[in-house]
C-alpha positions, 0 to 999 in steps of 0.5 A, a space after each residue: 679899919 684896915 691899916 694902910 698898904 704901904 707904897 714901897 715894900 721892896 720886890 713889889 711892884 709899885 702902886 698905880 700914882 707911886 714913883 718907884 724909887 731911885 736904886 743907887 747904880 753899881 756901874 762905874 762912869 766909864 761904863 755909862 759914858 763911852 770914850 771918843 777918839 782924841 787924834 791930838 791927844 794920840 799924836 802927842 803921846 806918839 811924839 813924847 814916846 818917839 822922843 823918848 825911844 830916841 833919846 834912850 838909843 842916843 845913849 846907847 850908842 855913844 856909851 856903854 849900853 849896858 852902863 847907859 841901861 843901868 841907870 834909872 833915868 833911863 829905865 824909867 824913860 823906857 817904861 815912859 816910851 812904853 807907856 806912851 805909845 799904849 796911850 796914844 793907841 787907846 787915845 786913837 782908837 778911843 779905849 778907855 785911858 791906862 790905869 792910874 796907878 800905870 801913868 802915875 807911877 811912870 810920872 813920879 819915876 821920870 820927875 824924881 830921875 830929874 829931880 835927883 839929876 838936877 839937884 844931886 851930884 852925878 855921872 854923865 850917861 856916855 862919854 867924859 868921865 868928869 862932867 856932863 860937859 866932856 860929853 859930845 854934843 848928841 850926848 847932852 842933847 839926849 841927857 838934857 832931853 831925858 831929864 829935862 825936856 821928857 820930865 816938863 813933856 809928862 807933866 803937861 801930858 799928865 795935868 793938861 790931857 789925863 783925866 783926874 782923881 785916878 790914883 790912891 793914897 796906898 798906891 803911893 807906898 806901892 810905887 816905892 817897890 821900884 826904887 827899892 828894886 833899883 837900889 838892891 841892883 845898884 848896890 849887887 852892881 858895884 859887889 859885882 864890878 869890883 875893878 869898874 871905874 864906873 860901878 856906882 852909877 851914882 856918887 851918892 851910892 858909892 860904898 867904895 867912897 862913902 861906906 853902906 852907912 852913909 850909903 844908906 842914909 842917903 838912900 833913906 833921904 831919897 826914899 822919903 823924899 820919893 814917898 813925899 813926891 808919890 802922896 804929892 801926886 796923888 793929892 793934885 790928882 784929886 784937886 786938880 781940875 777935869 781937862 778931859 771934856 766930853 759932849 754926850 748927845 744931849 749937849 751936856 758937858 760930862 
């Protein structure tokens, strides 16, 4: 009695009334399913990011641009702009949408920058030195602009036209290097601008006034609450639901 010849030795050709089996395929989504060309989608990144470039060139002429340039709002609305007019050109032209780890660090500088505006004791960006309200009218429309109008802007831009589940837990921890980086150059400002009225951008930075170990501790308050935001962002990108929705040829909704 011969034994039986089995059916799926692998490297074989398969027998006659066999079905090969199904081999898991390596190739990402984005290989498979060609991006389409969203205008909509590209027309609002261009307006967020012309809204962005004209807030940041308000402040600069009305103060000092390079005080006005010091501060992480508007760092963080310059990296904004940047991204923004990348989007909207790889939504026109139907390009594959920039890396999460791009548009998630962009959403969590601009979001804490308001946050910390909001909610912080702060230093207007240009003119008065008492109070957001001794600036002139330009001058609030830009910061009101910068740290309320862009920040709502991303995040519609982020939950309603970016697809999800694009970031990771780890990268959470990367996107801190940024802050970290700022808080070294605000802290070598203020050494450097000894006799400056203004060298702490931010009365919780002030080592003048408060000294390095309540300085510090402060900056550790906000680090933790930047992580908290970053792993916050990561997990409504994975739950959140899918906005980008492409009709393939069959008529199925990918």
């Amino acid at each position: 009695m011969t034994a039986p010849i089995p059916r799926d030795i692998p490297g074989l050709p398969a027998l006659p009334g066999t079905t090969p089996a199904l081999l898991p395929s390596s190739a990402p989504a984005r290989a498979v399913v060609p991006p389409v060309r969203r205008p909509l989608t590209a027309a609002y990144r261009l307006v967020l990011a012309l809204v962005a470039t004209g807030a940041v060139l308000v402040e600069t002429l009305l103060g000092s641009p390079a005080r006005v340039l010091s501060h992480f709002a508007v760092q963080g609305t310059v990296l904004l702009a940047l991204v923004m007019f990348a989007s909207a050109r790889r939504a026109w032209s139907a390009r594959h949408p920039l890396p999460g780890t791009v548009t998630g660090a962009t959403l969590l500088y601009v979001v804490m920058a308001a946050l910390v505006h909001h909610t912080l004791p702060r230093v207007p960006l240009a003119g008065g030195t008492t109070g957001i309200a001794d600036a002139s009218w330009p001058a609030t429309l830009a910061d009101h602009t910068l740290h309320t109008v862009l920040p709502i802007a991303v995040v519609l831009d982020w939950l309603l036209l970016s697809p999800p589940a694009r970031t990771h837990l780890r990268q959470a921890a990367t996107w801190l290097l940024y802050p970290l980086a700022y808080l070294a150059f605000s802290l070598t400002r203020g050494e450097l601008l000894p006799d400056s009225p203004t060298r702490y951008l931010y009365p919780f930075l002030d080592v003048a006034q408060h000294g390095y170990k309540s300085v510090l501790a402060n900056a550790l308050l906000l680090g933790l609450a930047f992580y908290a935001v970053a792993v916050l962002v990561v997990a409504l990108d994975h739950t959140r639901p899918n906005p980008v929705r492409r009709r393939s040829k069959t008529g199925f909704r990918l």
